[in-house]
C-alpha positions in Angstrom: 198.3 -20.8 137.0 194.4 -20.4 137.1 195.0 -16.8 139.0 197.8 -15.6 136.9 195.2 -16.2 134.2 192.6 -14.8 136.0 194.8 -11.5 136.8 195.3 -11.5 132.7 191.8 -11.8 132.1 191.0 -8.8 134.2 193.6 -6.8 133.0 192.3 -7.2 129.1 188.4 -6.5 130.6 190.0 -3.3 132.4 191.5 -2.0 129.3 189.1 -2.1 127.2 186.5 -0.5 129.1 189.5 2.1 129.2 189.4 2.5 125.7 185.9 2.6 125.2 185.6 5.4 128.0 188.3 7.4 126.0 186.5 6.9 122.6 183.3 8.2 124.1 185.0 11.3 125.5 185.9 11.6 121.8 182.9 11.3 120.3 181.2 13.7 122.9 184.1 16.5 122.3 183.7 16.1 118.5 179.5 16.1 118.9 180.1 19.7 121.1 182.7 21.0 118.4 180.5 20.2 116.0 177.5 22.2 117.6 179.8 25.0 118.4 179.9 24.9 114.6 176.7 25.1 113.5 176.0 27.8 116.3 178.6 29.5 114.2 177.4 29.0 111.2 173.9 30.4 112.4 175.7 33.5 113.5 177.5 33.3 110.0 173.7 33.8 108.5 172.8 36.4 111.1 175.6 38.6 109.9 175.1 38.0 106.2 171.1 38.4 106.8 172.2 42.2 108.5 174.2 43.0 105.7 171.5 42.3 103.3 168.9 44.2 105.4 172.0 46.9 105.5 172.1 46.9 101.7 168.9 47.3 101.0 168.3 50.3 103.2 170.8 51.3 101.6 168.9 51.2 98.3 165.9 52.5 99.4 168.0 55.9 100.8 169.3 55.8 97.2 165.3 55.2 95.6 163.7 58.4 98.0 167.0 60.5 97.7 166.5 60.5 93.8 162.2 60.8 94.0 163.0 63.6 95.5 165.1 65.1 93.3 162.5 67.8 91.2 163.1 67.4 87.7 159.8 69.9 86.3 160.3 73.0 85.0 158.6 75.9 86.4 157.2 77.4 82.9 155.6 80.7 83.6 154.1 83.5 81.9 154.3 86.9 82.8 153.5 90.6 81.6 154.8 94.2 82.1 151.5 95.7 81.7 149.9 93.8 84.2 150.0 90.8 87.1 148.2 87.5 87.7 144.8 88.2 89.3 144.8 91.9 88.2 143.0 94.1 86.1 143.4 94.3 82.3 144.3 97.6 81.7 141.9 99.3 79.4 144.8 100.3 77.0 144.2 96.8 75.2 140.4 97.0 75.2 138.5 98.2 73.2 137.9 101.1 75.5 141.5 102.1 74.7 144.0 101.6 71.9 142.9 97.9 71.1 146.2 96.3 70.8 147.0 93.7 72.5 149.3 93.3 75.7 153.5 92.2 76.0 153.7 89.1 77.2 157.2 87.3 78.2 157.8 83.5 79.6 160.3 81.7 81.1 161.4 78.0 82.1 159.8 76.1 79.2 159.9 72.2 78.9 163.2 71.1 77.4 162.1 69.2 73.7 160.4 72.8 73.0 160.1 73.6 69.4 157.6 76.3 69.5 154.7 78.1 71.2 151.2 78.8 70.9 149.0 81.5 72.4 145.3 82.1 73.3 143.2 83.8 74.9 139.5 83.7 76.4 137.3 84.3 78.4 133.9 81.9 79.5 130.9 84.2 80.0 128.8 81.1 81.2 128.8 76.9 80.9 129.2 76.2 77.5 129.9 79.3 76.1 133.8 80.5 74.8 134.5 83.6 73.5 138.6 84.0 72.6 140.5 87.2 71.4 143.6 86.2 70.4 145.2 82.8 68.8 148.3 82.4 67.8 150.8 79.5 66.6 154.3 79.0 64.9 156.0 81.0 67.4 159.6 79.6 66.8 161.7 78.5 70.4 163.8 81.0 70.2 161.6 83.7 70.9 160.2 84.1 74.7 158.5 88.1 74.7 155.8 89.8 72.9 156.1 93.4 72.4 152.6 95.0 73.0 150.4 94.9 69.9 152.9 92.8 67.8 152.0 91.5 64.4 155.4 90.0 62.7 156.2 87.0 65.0 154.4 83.6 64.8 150.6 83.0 62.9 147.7 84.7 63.5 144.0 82.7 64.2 141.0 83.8 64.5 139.0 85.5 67.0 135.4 84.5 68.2 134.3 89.2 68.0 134.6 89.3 63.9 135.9 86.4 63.1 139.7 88.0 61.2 142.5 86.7 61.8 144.1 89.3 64.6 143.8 90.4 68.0 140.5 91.5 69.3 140.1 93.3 72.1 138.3 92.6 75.2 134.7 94.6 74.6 131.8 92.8 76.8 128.5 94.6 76.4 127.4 92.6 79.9 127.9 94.2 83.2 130.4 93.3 85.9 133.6 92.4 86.0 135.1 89.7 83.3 137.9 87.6 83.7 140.3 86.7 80.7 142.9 84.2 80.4 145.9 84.3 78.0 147.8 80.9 78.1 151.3 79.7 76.2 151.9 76.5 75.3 155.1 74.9 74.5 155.2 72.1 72.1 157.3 69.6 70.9 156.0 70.1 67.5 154.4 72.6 64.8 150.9 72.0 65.2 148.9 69.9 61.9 145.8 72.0 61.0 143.1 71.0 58.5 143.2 74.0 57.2 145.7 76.9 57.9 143.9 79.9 56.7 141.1 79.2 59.5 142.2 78.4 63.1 140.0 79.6 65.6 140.9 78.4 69.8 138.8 75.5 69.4 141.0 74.1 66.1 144.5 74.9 67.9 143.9 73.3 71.1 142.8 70.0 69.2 146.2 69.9 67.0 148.1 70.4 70.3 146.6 68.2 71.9 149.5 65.0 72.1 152.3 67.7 71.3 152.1 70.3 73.9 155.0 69.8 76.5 153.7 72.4 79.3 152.0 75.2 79.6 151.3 78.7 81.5 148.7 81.6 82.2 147.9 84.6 83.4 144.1 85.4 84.7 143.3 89.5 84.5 139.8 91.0 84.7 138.5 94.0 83.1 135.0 95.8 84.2 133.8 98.6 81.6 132.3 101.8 83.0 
């Protein structure tokens, strides 16, 4: 009796370390699935972390494709009678027929209402002389014939102070240079007082309303 119960004794002890082996093969598969799973999850955040990286390049190819995209107008002025960094001819001095030149432009700013017109010339720091101001040119119109008089409002000029063209007369030697310059603005200009606009008057009242503007430098040297 005493080693039948010994044999029963040994059999329960060998059975449970049985178990306890098989419960620890378990626990060390579920352990390993469960790193597999984390590993998997870290991989899940790699892919989503390259997607984001992905979409935001994305965004930034978007950003520099559109700051590149040019959106000014090329406003410019031009004339028939003569070309940027030429001579003025002496037709529209006061060595010729004293009227004053065509001008056309092109490309204004879009809000444009109207133009303005003036030209000058600086003789030295400080000093202005202009020959020809002119405002309340409606949008619509984009040429000046040579010496016109019907379109837009006449200022004054610095030679005898009347409210018309003056032609270029310098009674210094060497060559001069004169610039004629259109503005477009988004407004009609708000003078103290209409009947007296010299350059000096217009360029203030344009000041916040002037969308863009253009010139054309000619010289002129009198025999």
């Amino acid at each position: 009796m005493r080693i039948i119960a010994a044999i029963l004794f040994l059999s329960i002890v060998l059975l449970a370390c049985g178990k306890n082996s098989d419960d620890s093969d378990t626990a060390d598969v579920t352990d390993e699935s469960s790193n597999e799973i984390v590993v998997d999850d870290e991989s899940a955040d790699d892919t989503s972390s390259d997607n984001d990286a992905a979409d935001e390049s994305d965004d930034d190819t978007i950003e520099e494709s559109e700051s590149n995209v040019d959106t000014t107008e090329s406003f410019a002025l031009t004339s028939s009678a003569m070309e940027e960094g030429g001579d003025l001819p002496i037709y529209y001095t006061c060595d010729g027929q004293s009227i004053s030149p065509p001008l056309t432009w092109s490309g204004a700013p879009e809000g444009t209402v109207g133009y303005a017109i003036a030209m000058h010339h600086v003789p030295g720091p400080g000093d202005t002389h202009w020959y020809w101001v002119i405002y309340n040119i409606p949008a619509e119109i984009t040429a000046l014939t040579e010496g016109e008089t019907d379109v837009g409002t006449f200022g004054t000029n610095s030679v005898n102070d009347l409210n018309q063209y003056a032609p270029p007369c310098s009674q210094g030697p060497g060559t001069k240079e004169y610039t004629i310059t259109v503005y477009a603005l988004s407004a009609a200009p708000d003078l103290p007082d209409p009947t007296v606009v010299d350059r000096d008057t217009l360029l203030a009242a344009i000041s916040e309303i002037t969308l863009g503007s253009a010139e054309i430098n000619v010289s002129y040297t009198r025999n």
